[in-house]
N, C-alpha and C positions, 0 to 999 in steps of 0.2 A: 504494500500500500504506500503510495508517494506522499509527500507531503501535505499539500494540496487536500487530498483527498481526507487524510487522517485530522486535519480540521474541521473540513466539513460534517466528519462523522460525530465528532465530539463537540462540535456549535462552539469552534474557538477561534480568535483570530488569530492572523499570522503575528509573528515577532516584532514586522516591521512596522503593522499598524497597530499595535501593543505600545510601542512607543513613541509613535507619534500622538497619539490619545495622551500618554502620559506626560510628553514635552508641552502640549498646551493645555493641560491640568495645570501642570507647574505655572507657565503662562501667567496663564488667567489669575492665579492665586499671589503671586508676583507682581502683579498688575493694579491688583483692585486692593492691596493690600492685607493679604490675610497670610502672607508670612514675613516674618521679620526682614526682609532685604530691600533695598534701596531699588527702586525700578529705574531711577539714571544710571547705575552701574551695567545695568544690561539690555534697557530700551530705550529709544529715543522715540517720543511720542510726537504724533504730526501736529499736536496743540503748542508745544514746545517751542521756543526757537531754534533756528538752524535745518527746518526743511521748506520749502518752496509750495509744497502742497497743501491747502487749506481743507479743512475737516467739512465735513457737511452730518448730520444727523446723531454722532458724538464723539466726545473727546479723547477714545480709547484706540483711535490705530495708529498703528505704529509705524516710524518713518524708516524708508531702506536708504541706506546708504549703498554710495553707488562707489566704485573705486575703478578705475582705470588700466590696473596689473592686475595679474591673477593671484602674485602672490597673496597680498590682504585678502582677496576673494574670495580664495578657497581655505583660509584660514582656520 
């Protein structure tokens, strides 16, 4: 039985979407303040200064930074 399959049988997700659920748990929780850490250490919010893009309906998305090398980019 492949992988794939042995998911399905057991009603689980894969590993990869295991943690992407989990990265924006973290997120979200990070964000809105429900765990002790600074969200400028780790996000730049488009309400913020220093992004170009202006928010429309609320104050919670966050700005990409764009970089020009790939080294920073794939960082």
């Amino acid at each position: 039985m492949d992988y794939s399959a042995r998911l399905d049988h057991h009603q689980l997700q894969s590993l990869e979407k295991r943690r992407l659920v989990a990265d924006l748990v973290l997120t979200y929780r990070i964000i809105f303040g429900l765990i002790d850490l600074n969200v400028s250490d780790y996000f730049t919010l488009q309400s913020w200064s220093g992004c170009s893009v202006t928010t429309r309906g609320n104050p919670y998305k966050l700005c990409v930074n764009h970089c020009r090398i790939n080294v920073r980019k794939h960082f």
